[in-house]
Biotite code that builds the C-alpha atoms (Angstrom):
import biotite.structure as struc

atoms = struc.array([
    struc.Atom([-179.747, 60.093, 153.372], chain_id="A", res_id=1, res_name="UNK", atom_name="CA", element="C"),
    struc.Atom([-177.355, 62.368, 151.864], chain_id="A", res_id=2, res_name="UNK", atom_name="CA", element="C"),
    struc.Atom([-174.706, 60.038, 150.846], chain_id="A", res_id=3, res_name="UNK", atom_name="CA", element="C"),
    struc.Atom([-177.608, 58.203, 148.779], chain_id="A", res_id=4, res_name="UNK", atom_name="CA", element="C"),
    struc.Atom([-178.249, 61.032, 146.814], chain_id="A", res_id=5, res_name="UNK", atom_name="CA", element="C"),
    struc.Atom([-175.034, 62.396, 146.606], chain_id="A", res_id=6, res_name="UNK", atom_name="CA", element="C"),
    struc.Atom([-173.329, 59.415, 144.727], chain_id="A", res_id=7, res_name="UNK", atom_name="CA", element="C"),
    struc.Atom([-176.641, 58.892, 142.782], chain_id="A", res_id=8, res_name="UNK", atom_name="CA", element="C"),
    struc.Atom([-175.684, 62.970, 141.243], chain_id="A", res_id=9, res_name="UNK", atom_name="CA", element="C"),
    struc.Atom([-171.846, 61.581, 140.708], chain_id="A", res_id=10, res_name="UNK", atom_name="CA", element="C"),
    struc.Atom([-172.720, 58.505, 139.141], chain_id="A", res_id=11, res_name="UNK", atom_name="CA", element="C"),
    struc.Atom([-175.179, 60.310, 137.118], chain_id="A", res_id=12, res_name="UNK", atom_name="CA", element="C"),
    struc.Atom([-172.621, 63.101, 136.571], chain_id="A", res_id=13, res_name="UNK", atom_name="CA", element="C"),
    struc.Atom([-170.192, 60.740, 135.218], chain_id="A", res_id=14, res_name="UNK", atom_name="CA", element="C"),
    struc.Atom([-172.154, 58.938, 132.888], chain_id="A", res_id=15, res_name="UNK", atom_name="CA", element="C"),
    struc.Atom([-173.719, 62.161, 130.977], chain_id="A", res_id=16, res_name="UNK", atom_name="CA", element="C"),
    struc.Atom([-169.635, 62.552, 130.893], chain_id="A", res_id=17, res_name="UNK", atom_name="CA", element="C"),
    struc.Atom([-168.686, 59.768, 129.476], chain_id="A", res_id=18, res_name="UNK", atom_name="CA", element="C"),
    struc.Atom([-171.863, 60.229, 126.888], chain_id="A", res_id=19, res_name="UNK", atom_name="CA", element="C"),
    struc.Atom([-170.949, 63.422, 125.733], chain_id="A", res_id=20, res_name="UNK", atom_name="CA", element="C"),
    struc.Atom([-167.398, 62.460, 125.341], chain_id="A", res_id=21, res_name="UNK", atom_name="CA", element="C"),
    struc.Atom([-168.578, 59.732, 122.610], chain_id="A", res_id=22, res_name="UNK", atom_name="CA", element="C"),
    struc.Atom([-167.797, 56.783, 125.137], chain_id="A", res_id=23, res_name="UNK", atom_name="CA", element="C"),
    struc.Atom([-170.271, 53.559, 124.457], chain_id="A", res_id=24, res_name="UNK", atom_name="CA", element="C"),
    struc.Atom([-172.011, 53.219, 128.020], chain_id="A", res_id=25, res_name="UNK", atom_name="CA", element="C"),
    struc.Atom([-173.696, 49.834, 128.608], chain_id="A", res_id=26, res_name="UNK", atom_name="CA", element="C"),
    struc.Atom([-176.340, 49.029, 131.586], chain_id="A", res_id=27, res_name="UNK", atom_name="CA", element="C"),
    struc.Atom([-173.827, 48.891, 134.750], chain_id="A", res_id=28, res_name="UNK", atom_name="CA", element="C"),
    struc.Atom([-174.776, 48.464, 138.725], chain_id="A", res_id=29, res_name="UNK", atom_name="CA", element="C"),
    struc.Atom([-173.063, 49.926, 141.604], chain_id="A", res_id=30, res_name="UNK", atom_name="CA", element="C"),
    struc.Atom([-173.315, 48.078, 145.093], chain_id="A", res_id=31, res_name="UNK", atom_name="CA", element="C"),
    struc.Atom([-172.214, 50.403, 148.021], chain_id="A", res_id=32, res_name="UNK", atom_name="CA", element="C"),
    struc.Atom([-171.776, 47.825, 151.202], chain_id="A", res_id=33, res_name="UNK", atom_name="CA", element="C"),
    struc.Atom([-172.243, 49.099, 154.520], chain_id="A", res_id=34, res_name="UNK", atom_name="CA", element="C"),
    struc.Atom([-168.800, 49.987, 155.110], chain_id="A", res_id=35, res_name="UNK", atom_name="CA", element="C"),
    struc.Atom([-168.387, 51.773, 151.774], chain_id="A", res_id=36, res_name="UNK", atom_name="CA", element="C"),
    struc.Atom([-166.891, 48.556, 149.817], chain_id="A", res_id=37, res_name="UNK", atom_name="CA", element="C"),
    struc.Atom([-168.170, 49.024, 146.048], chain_id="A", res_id=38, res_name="UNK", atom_name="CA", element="C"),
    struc.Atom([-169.071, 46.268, 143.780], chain_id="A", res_id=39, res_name="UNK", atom_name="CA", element="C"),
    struc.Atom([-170.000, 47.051, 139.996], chain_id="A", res_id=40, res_name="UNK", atom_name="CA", element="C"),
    struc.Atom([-172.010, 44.411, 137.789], chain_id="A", res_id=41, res_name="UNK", atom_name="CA", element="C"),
    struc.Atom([-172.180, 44.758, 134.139], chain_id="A", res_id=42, res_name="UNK", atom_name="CA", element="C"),
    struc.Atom([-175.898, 44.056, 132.279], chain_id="A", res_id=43, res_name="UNK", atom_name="CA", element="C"),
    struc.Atom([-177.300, 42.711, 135.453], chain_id="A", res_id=44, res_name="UNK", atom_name="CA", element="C"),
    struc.Atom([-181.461, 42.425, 135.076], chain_id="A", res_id=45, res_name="UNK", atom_name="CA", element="C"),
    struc.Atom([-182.055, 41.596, 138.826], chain_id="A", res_id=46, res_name="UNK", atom_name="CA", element="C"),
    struc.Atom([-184.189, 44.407, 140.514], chain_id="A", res_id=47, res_name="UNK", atom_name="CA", element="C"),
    struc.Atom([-182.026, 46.644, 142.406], chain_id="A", res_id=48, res_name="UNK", atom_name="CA", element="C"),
    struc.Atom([-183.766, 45.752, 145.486], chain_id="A", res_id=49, res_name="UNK", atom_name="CA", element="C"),
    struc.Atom([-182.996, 42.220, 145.531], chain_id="A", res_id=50, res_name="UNK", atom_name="CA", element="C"),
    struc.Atom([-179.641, 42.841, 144.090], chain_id="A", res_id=51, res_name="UNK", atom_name="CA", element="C"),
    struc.Atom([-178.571, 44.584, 146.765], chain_id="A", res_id=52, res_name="UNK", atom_name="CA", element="C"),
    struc.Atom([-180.335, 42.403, 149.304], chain_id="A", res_id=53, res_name="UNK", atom_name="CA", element="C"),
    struc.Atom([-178.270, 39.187, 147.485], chain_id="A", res_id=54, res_name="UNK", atom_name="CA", element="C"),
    struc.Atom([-174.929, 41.103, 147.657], chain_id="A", res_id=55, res_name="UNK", atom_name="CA", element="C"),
    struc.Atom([-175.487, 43.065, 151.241], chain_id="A", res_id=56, res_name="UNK", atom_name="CA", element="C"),
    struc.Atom([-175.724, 46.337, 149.584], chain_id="A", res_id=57, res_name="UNK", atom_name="CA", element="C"),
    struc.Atom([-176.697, 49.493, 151.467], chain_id="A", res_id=58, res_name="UNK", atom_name="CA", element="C"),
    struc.Atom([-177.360, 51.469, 148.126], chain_id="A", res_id=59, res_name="UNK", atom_name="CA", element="C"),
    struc.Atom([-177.471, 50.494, 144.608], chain_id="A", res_id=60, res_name="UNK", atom_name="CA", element="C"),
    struc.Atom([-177.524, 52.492, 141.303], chain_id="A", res_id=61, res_name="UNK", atom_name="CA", element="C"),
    struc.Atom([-177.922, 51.091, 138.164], chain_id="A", res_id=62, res_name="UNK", atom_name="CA", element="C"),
    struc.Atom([-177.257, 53.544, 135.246], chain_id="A", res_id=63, res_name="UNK", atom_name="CA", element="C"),
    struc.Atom([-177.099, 53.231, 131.319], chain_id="A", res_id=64, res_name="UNK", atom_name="CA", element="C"),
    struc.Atom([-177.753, 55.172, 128.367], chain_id="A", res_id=65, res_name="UNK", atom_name="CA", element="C"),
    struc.Atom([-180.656, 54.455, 125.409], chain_id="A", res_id=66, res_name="UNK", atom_name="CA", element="C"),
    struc.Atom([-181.063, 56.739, 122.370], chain_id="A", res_id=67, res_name="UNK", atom_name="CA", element="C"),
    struc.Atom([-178.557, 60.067, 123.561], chain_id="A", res_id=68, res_name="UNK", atom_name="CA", element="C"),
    struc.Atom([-180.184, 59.859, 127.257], chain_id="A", res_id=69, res_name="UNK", atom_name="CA", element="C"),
    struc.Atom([-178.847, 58.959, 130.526], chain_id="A", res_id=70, res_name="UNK", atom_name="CA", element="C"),
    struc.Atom([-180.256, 56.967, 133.033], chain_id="A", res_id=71, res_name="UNK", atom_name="CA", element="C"),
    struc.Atom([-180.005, 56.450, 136.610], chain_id="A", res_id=72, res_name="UNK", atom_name="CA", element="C"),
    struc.Atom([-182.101, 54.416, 139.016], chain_id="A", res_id=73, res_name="UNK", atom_name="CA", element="C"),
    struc.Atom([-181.475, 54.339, 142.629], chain_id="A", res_id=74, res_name="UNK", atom_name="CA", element="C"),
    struc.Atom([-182.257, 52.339, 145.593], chain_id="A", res_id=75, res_name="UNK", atom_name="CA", element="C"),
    struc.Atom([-181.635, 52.422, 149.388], chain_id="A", res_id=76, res_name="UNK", atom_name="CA", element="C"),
    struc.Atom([-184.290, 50.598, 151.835], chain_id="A", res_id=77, res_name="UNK", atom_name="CA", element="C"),
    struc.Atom([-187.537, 52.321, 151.236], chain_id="A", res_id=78, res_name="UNK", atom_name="CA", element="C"),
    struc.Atom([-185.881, 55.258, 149.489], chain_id="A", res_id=79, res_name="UNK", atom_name="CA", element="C"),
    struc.Atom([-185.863, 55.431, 145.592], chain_id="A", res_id=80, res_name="UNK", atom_name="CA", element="C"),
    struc.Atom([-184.443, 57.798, 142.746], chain_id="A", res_id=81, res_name="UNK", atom_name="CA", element="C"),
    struc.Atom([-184.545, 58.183, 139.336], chain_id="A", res_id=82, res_name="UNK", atom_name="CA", element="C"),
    struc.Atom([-182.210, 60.925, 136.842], chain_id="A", res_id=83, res_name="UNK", atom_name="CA", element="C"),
    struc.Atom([-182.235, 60.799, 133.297], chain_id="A", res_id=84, res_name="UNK", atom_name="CA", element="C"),
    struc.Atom([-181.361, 63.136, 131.042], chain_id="A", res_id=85, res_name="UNK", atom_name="CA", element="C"),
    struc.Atom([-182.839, 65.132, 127.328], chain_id="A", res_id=86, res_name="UNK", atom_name="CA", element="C"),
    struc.Atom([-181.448, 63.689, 124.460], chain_id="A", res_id=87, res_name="UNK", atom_name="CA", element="C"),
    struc.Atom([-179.113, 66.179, 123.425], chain_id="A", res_id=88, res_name="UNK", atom_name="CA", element="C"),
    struc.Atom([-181.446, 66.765, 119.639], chain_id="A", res_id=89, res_name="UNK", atom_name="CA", element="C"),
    struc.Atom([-184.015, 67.499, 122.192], chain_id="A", res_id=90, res_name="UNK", atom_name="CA", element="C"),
    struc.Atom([-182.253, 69.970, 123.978], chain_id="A", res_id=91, res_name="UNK", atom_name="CA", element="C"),
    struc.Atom([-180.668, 71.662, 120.791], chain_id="A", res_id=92, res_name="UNK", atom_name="CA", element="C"),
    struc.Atom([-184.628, 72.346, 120.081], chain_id="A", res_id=93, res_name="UNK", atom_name="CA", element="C"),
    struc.Atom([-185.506, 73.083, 123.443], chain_id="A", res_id=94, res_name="UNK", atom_name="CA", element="C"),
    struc.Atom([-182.522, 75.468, 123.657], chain_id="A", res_id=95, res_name="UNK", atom_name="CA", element="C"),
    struc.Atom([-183.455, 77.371, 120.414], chain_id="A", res_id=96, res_name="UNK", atom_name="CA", element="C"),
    struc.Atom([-186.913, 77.853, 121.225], chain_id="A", res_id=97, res_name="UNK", atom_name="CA", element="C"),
    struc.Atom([-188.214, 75.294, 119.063], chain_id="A", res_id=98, res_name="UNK", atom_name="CA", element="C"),
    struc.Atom([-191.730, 73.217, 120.140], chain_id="A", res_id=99, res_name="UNK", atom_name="CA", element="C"),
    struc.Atom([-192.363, 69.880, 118.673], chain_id="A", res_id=100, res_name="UNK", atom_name="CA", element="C"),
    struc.Atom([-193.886, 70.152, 115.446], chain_id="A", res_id=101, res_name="UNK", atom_name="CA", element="C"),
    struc.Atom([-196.180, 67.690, 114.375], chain_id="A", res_id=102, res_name="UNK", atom_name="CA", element="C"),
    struc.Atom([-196.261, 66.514, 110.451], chain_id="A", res_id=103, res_name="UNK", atom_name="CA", element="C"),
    struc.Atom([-199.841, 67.010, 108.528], chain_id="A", res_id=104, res_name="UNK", atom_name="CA", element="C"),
    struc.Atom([-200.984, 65.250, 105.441], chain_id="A", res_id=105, res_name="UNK", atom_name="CA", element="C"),
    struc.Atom([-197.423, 64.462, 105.046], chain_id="A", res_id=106, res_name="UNK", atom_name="CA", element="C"),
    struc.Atom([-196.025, 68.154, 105.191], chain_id="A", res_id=107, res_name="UNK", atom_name="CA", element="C"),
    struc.Atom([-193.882, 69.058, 108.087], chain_id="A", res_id=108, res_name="UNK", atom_name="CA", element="C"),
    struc.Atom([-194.905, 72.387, 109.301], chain_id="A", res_id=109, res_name="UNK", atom_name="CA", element="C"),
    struc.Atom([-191.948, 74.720, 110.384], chain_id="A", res_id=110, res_name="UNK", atom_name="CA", element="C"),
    struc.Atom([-191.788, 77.599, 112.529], chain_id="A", res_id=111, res_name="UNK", atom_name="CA", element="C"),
    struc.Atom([-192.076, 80.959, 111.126], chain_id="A", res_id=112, res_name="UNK", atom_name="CA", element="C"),
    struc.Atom([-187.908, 82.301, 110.750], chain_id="A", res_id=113, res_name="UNK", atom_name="CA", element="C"),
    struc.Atom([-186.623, 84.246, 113.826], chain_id="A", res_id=114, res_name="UNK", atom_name="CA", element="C"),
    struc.Atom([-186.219, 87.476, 112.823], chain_id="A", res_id=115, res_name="UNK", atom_name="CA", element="C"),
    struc.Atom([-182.883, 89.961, 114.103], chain_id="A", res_id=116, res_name="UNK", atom_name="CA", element="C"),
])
């Protein structure tokens, strides 16, 4: 089980990488065979399951990014994982103690300023 989770973290790793660095990162697969042979698909829409089943995969990940966040979902047999990331606007506002804020009447309402 460990080897499942432990490339789903390095796949997952890599992409929120390649993110941050600026780097455009479309929907991609990776097939891990059996004896450790990888495959990668680009914009595949099979289920992973039956992907993997097709191509004699022991574990697949399929991982992409959508508005700032990662994504990675995981499948081997019965087992299943999911990682995805904050937005990184998110996390700025998460990271300086800021709650969502919702508008009213069309006035945004903003926290009172942090004093020293």
């Amino acid at each position: 089980m460990k080897p499942f989770f432990d490339d789903a973290y390095a796949i997952f790793e890599a992409a929120e990488a390649a993110c941050r660095s600026g780097q455009c990162l479309s929907d991609t697969t990776v097939l891990i065979g059996p004896d450790g042979a990888i495959q990668m698909l680009a914009g595949s829409d099979w289920p992973l399951e039956r992907l993997a089943a097709e191509r004699g995969a022991e574990r697949a990940y399929r991982v992409g990014e959508t508005g700032g966040r990662v994504r990675l979902d995981a499948r081997s047999g019965s087992r299943t994982c999911r990682l995805e990331s904050q937005s990184s606007s998110r996390m700025a506002r998460e990271l300086l103690g800021f709650s969502p804020i919702q508008p009213h009447a069309g006035i945004l309402l903003l926290p009172p300023a942090m004093s020293d």
